[in-house]
LUMMIGU-381448 format. One line per 2 residues: number of its first residue (from 1); for each residue x, y, z of C-alpha. Coordinates in pm, whole numbers. Layout:
// residues N
NUM> X Y Z; ... .
END
This chain:
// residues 115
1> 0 0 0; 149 310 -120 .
3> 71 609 142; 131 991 31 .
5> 113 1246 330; 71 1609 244 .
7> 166 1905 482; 188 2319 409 .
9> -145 2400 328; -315 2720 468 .
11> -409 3026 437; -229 3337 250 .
13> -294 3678 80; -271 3774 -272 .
15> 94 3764 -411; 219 3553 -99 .
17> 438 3211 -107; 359 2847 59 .
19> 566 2544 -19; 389 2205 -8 .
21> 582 1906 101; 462 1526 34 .
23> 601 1207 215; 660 952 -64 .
25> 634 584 -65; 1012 434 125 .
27> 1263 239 -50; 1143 282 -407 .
29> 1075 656 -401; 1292 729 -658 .
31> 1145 527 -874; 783 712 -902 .
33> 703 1016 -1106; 585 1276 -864 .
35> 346 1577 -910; 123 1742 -762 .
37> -246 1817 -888; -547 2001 -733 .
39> -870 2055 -763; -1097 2362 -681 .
41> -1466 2356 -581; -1699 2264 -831 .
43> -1369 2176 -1073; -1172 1878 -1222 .
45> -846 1749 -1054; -572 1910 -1269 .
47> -233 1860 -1283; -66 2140 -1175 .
49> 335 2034 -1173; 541 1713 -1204 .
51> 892 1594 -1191; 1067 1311 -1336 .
53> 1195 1016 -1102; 1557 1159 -1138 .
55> 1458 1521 -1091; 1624 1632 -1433 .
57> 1267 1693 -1613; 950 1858 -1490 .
59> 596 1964 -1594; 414 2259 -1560 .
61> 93 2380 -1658; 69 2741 -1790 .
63> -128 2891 -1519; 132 2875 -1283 .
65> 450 2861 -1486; 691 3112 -1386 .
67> 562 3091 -1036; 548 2756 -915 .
69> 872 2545 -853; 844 2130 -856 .
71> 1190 1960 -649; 1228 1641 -547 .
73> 1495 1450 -273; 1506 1121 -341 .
75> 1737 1058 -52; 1443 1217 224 .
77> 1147 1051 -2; 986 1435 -45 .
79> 857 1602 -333; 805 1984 -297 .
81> 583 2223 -436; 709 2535 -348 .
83> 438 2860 -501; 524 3225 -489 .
85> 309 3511 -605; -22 3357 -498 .
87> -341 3454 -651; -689 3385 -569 .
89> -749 3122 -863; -496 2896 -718 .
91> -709 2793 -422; -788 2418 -446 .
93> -743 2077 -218; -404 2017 -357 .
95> -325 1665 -395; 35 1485 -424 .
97> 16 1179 -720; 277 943 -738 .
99> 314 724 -1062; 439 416 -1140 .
101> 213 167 -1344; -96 304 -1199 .
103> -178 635 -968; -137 665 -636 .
105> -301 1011 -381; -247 1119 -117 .
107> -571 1298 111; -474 1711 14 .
109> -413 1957 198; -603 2326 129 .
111> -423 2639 -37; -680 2922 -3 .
113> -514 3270 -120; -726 3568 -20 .
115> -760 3853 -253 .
END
């Protein structure tokens, strides 16, 4: 059973910085593509960022391109979502997804950016 555990959720103002932090599955971390998704009331899970098992490639969508940062330390089993210049339209449960042959979630954690 593969457990993901979120923390760094909360609360911030317009134009303000969290950094999400996820707990990844033990000994074969390193071998799961990481990202992290979210999904805001009334809308779809998206994927919002992902990194390749090694760290060397990454995803972003467009919304947040520029202002979100994926990482990765394979040797602490965390991924990291770290997202500066907040704005409202990025509040969402934001869940952590790890990949290898199928999906795998972890429970979210809530970003809520106040305008």
């Amino acid at each position: 059973q593969v457990q993901l555990v979120e923390t760094g959720g909360g609360l911030v103002q317009t134009g303000g910085s969290l950094t999400l932090s996820c707990e990844g599955p033990g000994d074969t971390f390193s071998t799961y593509t990481m990202g992290w998704f979210r999904a805001a009331p009334g809308e779809e899970r998206e994927c919002v960022a992902a990194v390749a098992t090694s760290g060397d490639a990454t995803y972003y969508r467009d919304s947040v391109k520029g202002r979100f940062t994926i990482s990765r330390d394979n040797a602490k089993n965390l991924v990291y979502l770290q997202m500066d210049r907040l704005k409202p339209e990025d509040t969402a449960v934001y869940y952590c997804n790890a990949l290898r042959f199928k999906d795998y979630w972890g429970k979210g954690t809530l970003v809520t950016v106040s305008s």
